[in-house]
LONU-712056 format. One record per atom (N, C-alpha, C, O): x, y, z. Coordinates in steps of 0.2 Angstrom, whole numbers, plus 5000, padded with zeros to 4 digits. Layout:
residues N
XYZ...
This chain:
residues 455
593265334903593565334909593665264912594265244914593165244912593265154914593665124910594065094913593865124903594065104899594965094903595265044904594965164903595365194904596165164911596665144912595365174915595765134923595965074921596565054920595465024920595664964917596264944912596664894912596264984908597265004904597665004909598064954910597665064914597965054919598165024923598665034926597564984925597764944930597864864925597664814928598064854919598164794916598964804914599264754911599364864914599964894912600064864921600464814921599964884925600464884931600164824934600364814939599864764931599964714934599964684928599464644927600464684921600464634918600764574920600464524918601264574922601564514925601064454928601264394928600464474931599964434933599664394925599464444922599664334923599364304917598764284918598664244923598364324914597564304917597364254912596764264911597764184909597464134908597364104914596964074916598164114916597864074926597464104929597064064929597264144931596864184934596064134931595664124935595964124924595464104921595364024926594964014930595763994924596163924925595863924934595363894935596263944939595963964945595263974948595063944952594964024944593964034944593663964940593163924941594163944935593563874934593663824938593163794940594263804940594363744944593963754951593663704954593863814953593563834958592863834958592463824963592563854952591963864951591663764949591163744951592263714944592063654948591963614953591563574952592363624959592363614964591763634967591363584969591463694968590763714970590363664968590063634972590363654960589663614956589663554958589263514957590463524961590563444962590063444970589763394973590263494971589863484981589163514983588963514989588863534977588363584975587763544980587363574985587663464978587163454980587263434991586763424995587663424992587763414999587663475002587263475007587863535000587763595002587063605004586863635010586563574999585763615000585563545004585363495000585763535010585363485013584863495019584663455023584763565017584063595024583763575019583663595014583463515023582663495017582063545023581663585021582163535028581663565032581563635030582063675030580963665029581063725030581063765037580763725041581263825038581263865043581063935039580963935033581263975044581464045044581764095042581664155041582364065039582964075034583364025031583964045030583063955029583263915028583763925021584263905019583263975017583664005011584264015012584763985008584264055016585064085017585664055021586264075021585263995025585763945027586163905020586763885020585563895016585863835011586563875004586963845001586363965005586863995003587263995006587863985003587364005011588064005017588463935015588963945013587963855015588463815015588563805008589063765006588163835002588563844995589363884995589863854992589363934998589963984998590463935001591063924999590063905006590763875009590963805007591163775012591063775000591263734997591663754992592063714989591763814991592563844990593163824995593763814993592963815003593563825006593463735008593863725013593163695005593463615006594163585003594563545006594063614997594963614994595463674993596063674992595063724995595463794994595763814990596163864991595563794983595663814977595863884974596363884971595663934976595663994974596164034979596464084978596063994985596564034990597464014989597964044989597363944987598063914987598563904977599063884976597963944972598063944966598364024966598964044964597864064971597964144970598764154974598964214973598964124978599564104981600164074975600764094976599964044972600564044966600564064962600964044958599864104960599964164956600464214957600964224953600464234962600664304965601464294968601764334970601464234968602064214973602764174970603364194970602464114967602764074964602964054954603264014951602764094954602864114944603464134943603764164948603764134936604464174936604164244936604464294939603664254931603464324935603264374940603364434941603164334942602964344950603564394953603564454955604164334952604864324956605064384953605264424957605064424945605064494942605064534946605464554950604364554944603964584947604164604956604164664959604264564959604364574966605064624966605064674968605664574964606264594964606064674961606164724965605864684956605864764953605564804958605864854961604964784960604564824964604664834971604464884973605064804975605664794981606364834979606464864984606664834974606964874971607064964972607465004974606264984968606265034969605965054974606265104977605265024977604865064983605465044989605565084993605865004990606264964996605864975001606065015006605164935002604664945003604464855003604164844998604764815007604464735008603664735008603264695005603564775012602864755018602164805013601564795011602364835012602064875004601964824999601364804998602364794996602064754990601864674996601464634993601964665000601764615001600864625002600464575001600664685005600064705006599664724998599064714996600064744996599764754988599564694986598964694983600164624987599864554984599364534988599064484986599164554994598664524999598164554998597664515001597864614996597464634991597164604988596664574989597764594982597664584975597064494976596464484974597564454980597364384978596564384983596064374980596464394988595764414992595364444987594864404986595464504984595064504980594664464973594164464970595364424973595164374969594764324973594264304970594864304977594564254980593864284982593464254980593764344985593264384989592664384982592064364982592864414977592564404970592064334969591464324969592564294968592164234967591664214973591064204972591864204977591364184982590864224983590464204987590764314979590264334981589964314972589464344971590164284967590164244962589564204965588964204964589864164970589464094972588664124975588164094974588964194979588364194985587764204980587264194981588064234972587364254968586964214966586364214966587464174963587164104962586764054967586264014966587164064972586464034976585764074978585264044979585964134976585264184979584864174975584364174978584964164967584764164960584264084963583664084965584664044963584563974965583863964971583263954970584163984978583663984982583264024986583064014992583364094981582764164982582864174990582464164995583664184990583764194998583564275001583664324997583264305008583464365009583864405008584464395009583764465005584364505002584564535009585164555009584264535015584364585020584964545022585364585022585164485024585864435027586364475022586764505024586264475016586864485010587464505014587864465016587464565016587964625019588364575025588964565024588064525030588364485034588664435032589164425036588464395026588764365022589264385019589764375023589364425012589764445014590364485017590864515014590364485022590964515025591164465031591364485036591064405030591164365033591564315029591964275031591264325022591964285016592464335015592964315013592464405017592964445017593464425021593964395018593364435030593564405035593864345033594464345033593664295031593964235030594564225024595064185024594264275019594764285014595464285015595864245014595564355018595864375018596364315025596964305023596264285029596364235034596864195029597464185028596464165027596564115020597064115016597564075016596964185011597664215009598164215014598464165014598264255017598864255022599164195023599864195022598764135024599064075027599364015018599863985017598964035013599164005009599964065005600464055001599664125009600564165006601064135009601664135006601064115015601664095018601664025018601663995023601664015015601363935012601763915005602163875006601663955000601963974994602663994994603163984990602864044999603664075000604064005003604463975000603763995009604063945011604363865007604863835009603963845002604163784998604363824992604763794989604063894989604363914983604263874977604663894973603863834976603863794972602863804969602463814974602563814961601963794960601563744962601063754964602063654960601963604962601563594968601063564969602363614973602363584979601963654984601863644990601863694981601063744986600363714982599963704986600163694977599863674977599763584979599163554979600263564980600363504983599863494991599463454994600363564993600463535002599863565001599463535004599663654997599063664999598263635000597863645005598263604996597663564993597863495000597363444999598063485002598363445008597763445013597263415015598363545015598063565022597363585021597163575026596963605017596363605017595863555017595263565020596063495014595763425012595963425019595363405022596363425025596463395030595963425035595763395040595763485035595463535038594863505037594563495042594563505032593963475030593663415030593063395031593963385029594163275030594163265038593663235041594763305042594463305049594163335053594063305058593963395052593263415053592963435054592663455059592763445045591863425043591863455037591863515038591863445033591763475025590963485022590863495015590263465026589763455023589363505028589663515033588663525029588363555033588263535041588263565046588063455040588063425046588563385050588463345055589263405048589963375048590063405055590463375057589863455059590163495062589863445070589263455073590463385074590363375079590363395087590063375092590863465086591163475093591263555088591363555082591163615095591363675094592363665091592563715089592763595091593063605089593263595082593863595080592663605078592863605070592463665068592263675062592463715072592463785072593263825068593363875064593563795070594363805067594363785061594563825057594263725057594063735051593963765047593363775047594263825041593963855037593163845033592863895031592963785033592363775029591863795036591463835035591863775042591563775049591563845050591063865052592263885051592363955052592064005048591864055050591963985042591464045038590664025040590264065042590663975040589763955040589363975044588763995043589963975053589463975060589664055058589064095058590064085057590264165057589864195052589664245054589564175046589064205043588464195046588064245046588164135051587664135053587464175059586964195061588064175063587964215068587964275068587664305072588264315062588064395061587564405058587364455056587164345055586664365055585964385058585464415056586064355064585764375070584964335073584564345077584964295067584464215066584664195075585164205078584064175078584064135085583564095084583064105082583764045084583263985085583063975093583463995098582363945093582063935098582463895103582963935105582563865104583263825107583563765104583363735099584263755109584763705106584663655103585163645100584163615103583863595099583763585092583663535089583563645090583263635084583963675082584163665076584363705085584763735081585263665079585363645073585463635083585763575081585463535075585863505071584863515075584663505069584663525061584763495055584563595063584863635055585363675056585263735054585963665061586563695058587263635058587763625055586963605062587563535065587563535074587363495077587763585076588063585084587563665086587263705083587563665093587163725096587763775098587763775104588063815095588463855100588163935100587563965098588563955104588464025106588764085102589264075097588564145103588864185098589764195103590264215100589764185108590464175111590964115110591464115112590564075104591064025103591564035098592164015098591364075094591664115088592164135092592664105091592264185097593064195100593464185099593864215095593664115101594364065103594264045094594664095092594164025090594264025083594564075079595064075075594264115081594264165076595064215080595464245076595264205087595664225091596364195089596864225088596064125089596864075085596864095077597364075075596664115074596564115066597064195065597564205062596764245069597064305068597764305072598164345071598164245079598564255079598964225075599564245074598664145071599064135068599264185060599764185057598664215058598764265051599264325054599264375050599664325059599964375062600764355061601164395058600964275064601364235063601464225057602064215056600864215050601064175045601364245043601764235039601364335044601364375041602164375043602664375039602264375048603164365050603264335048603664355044603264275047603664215042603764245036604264255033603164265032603164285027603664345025603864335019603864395029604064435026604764405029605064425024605064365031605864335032605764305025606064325020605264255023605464225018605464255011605764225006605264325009605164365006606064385006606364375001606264415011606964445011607564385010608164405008607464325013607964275013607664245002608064214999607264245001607164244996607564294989607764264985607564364989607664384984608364384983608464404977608964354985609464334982609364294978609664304972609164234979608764174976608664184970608964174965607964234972607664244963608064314959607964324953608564344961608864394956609364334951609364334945609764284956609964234953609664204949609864184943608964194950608564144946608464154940608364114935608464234939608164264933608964264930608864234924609564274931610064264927610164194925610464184920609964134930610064064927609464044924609563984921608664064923608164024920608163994915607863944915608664024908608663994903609263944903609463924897609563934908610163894908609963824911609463824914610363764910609863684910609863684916609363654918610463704920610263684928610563744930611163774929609863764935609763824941610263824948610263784953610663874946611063864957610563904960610763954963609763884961609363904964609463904971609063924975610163874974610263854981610663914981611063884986610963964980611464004979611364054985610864074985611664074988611564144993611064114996610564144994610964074999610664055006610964065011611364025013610764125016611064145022610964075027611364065032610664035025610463985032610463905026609963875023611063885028611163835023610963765025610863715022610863765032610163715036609663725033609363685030609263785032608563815029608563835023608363895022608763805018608863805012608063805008607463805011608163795004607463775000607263705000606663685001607763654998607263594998607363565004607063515006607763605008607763565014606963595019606763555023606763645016605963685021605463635018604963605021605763615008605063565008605263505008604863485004605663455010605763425014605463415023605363355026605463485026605463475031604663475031604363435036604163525026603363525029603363435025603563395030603363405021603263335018603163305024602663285027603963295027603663255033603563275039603663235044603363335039602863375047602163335043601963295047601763345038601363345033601263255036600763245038601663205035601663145034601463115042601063075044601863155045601863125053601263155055600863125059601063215053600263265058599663185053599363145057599663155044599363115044599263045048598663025050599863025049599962965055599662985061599062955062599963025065599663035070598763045073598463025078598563065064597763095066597463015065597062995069597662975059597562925059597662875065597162835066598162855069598062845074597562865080597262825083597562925080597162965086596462935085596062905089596362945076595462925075595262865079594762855083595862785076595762735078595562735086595062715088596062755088595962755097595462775098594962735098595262855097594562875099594062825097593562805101593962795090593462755086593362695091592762675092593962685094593762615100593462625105592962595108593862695106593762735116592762735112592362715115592662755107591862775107591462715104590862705105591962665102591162585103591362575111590862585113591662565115591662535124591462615128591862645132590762635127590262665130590162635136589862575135590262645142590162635150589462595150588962605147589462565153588962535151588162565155587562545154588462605160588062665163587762685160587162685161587862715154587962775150587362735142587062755137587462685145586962655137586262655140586262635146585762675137584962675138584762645136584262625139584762625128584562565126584862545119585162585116584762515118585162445111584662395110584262375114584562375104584262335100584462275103584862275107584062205101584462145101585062155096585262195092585462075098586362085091585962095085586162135080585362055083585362035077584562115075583962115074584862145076584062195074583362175077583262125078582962235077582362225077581862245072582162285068581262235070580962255065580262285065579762265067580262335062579762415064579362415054579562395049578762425055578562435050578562515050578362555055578762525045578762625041578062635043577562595043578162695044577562735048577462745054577362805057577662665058577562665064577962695070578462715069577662695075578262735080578662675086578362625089579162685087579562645093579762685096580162725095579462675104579562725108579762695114579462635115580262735121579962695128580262755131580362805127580462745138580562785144581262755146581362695146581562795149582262775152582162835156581862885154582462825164582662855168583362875168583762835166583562945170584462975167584463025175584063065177584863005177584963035185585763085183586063085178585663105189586163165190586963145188587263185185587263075193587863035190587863035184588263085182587463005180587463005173587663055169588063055164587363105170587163175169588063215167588363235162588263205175588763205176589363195172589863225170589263125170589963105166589763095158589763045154589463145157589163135151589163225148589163275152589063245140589163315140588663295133588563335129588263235133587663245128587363185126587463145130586963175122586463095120586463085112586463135108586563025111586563005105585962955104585662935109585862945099585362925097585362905089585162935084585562835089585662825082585362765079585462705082585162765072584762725070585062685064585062725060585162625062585462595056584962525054584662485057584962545048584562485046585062455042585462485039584762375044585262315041584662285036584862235032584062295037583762235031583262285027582962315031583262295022582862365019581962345015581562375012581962275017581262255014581162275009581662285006580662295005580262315000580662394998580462414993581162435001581562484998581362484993581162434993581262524986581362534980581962564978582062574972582262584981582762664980582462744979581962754982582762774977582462834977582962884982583662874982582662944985582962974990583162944998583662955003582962924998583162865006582562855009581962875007582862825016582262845020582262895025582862915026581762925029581762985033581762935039581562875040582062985045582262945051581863005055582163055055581263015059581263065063581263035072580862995074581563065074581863055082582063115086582063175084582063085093581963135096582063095103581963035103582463135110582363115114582363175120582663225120581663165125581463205130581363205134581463145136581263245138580563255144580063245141579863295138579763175142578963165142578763105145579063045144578463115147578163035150577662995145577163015142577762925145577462875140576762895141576562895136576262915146575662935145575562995142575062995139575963045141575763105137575963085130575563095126576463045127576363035122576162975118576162955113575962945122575262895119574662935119574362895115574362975120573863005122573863075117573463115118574563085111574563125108574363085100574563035098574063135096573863115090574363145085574663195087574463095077575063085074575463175075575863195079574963225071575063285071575563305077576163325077575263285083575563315088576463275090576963295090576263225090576963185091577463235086577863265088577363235079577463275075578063345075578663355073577663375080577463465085578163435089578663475090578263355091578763365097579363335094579863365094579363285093579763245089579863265082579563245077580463315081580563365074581363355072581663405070581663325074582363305073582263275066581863235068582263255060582363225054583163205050583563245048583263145051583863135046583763085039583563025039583963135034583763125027584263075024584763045026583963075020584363005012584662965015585262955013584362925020584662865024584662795019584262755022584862785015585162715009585462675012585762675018585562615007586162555008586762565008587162535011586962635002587862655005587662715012588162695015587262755015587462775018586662755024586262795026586762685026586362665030586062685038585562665040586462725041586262765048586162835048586462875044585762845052585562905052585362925061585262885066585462985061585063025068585763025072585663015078586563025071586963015074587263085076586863125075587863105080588063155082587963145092587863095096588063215095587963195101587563285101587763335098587063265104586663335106586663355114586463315119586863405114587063435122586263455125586263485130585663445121584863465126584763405130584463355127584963405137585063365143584663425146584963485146584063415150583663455155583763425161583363445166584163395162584563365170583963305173583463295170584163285177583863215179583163215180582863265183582763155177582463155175582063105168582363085163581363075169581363035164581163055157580663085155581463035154581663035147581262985141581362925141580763015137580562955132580962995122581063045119580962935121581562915114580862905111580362895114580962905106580562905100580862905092581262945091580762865088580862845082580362845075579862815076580462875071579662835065580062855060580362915059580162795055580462795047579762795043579162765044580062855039579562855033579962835026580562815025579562825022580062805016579762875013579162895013580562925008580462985005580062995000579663035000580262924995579662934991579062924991578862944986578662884996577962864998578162865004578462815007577862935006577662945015577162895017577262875023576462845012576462825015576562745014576062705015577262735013577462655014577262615021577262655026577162555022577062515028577362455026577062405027577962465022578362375023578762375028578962425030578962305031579462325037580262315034580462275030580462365039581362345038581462315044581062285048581962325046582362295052583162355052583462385048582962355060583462415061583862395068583862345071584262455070584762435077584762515078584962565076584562485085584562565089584862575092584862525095585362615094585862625100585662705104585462755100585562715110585462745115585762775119585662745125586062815118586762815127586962905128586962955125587262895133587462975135588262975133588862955135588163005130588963025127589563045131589563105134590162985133590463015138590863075136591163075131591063125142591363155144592063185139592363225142
């Protein structure tokens, strides 16, 4: 009986060639293995920390988008494909039918593999099988988003190359600017992200609350609400709504094209431009036209960074709490650097969180290894209660940690944290451990910066 379906369903989609299809799951399944160890950077344990480090394995699929923008010129882009469509439009006269069959078809390829990855992670790091069900249907949801945007993606340029060109672009672009790694996530605006959109959406149905904002920003990146997921998820299904209207014009202003194609393919040069109703919106003129939409959104972003990168070294000077000397100060590992600042309501005010960040410029006795550990914290507490606390307890309060702080990736404890408890005095606190010997005591020299993140 099985045997059997599987006949049938390899007769009615022969036109799909499952060397690509192979070709697709490996490159994809590299991609995962190239990103595998960024993924697992909850070194703290919690609660479900399991299931968090499966979340950020899955979603190292959608950094390059491999599977979604490959599965898109399978389906789309092939001279068989272009077959296949013509015949099958032909007889059903039925656009919206077969386009729904191929948005099936490539989800489930994609939806496949990533529950491919989820097992491998479970296998990996002995996650709760109870999250599964949320997890999953959360790479579903996305899937299918994904496909959508990489089908109308494909119609429009028409070309293998240039969808996987532009594809692998906007993905790289999505994740480059922001956040392709667990802790990349600065502002509820890299929510829209597909790497960011599967991660917080997997975590939020799974119905995990951390004790407060705090600690959630620590192991997931940012603290949001299960209402933040809305406005993302609202822009993503109006634009899978838009990509599907385009998609079915581009479907119909297409099949002249390819009925042509298939009579000129073995001929040396294709009138692939032939029967175009709209001879402004031709074929190389659309991909001409995403290259340099494509070119100028790069420019633009790259500008924007610079500016903002300026607008965020000239912090008000209001707003700064404290700073090292220019040339660093020097902490022996183990020990604690601590003090008190006052932050009033003004401040409070023009400000939406606190930074706190740490760089070391001279590494003393380092050896290498895993880095060093950074733990930091800034509060409500007064310099008498925590002098008056033993290590254990400092410990209890001060639980912020940032890992594998090396000479290529020398600062740690960055980000802006929105746990501001309103005016009020505030003590900061710092203690470098070195990873491989907790208990190291050589000095480095480091540079603190301190300030309220404006506005």
């Amino acid at each position: 009986m099985m045997s059997t379906y599987l006949q049938s369903l390899r007769k009615r989609y022969h036109w799909i060639d499952l060397t690509h299809v192979i070709v697709l799951l490996a490159i994809s399944a590299g991609v995962t293995y190239y990103f595998r160890e960024s993924a697992m950077m909850l070194h703290e344990p919690f609660a479900i920390d399991s299931t968090f480090n499966v979340i950020n394995l899955i979603a190292t699929t959608l950094i390059y988008g491999v599977p979604f923008t490959l599965g898109a010129v399978i389906l789309w882009n092939t001279k068989f494909a272009h077959q296949n469509l013509i015949e099958s439009i032909v007889s059903s006269k039925n656009i919206k039918r077969v386009y729904l069959e191929r948005l099936v078809i490539s989800s489930t390829i994609s939806f496949l593999f990533m529950v491919g990855i989820c097992i491998v992670g479970y296998v990996m790091k002995g996650a709760n099988i109870i999250y599964l069900p949320t997890i999953l249907l959360s790479a579903l949801i996305v899937s299918y988003i994904l496909n959508i945007m990489t089908f109308s993606l494909a119609l429009f340029v028409d070309s293998p190359a240039l969808t996987i060109l532009f594809g692998t672009g906007i993905f790289s672009l999505f994740a480059f600017q922001l956040g392709w790694s667990p802790f990349s996530a600065l502002s509820e605006t890299s929510l829209y992200a597909p790497y960011h959109l599967f991660r917080y959406l997997a975590w939020i149905l799974t119905g995990y609350q951390f004790s407060n904002e705090h600690l959630m920003e620590d192991y997931v990146g940012i603290a949001i609400q299960p209402l933040s997921m809305v406005g993302p998820l609202l822009a993503w299904v109006l634009l899978s709504l838009l990509f599907v209207y385009v998609s079915m014009y581009f479907i119909q202003e297409g099949l002249p094209r390819w009925e042509e194609e298939q009579h000129t393919w073995d001929k040396e040069q294709s009138s692939a431009e032939v029967f175009q109703t709209n001879k402004l919106f031709t074929v190389n003129n659309r991909r001409k036209m995403l290259a340099v939409g494509i070119i100028i959104l790069l420019v633009s972003i790259a500008a924007f960074n610079v500016f903002t990168t300026s607008s965020q070294n000239q912090i008000p000077e209001d707003l700064i709490l404290y700073r090292s000397p220019e040339n660093g100060e020097i902490i022996e590992l183990g020990s604690w650097r601590y003090n008190t600042v006052d932050v009033t309501a003004t401040q409070i005010s023009n400000a939406d969180g606190w930074v706190l960040s740490v760089t070391v410029l001279e590494w003393g006795e380092y050896g290498g290894g895993d880095g060093l550990d950074i733990r930091y914290r800034f509060l409500v507490l007064s310099l008498f209660e925590f002098e008056a606390m033993n290590q254990t307890e400092r410990e209890s309060v001060i639980v912020s940690i940032a890992h594998g702080i090396t000479p290529e990736h020398p600062t740690g404890g960055t980000g802006t944290h929105t746990s501001l408890e309103g005016a009020d005095t505030y003590l900061w606190a710092i203690q470098i451990t070195d990873s491989a010997n907790a208990n190291a005591t050589y000095s480095i020299k480091i540079y603190i910066d301190l300030y309220l993140h404006p506005e």
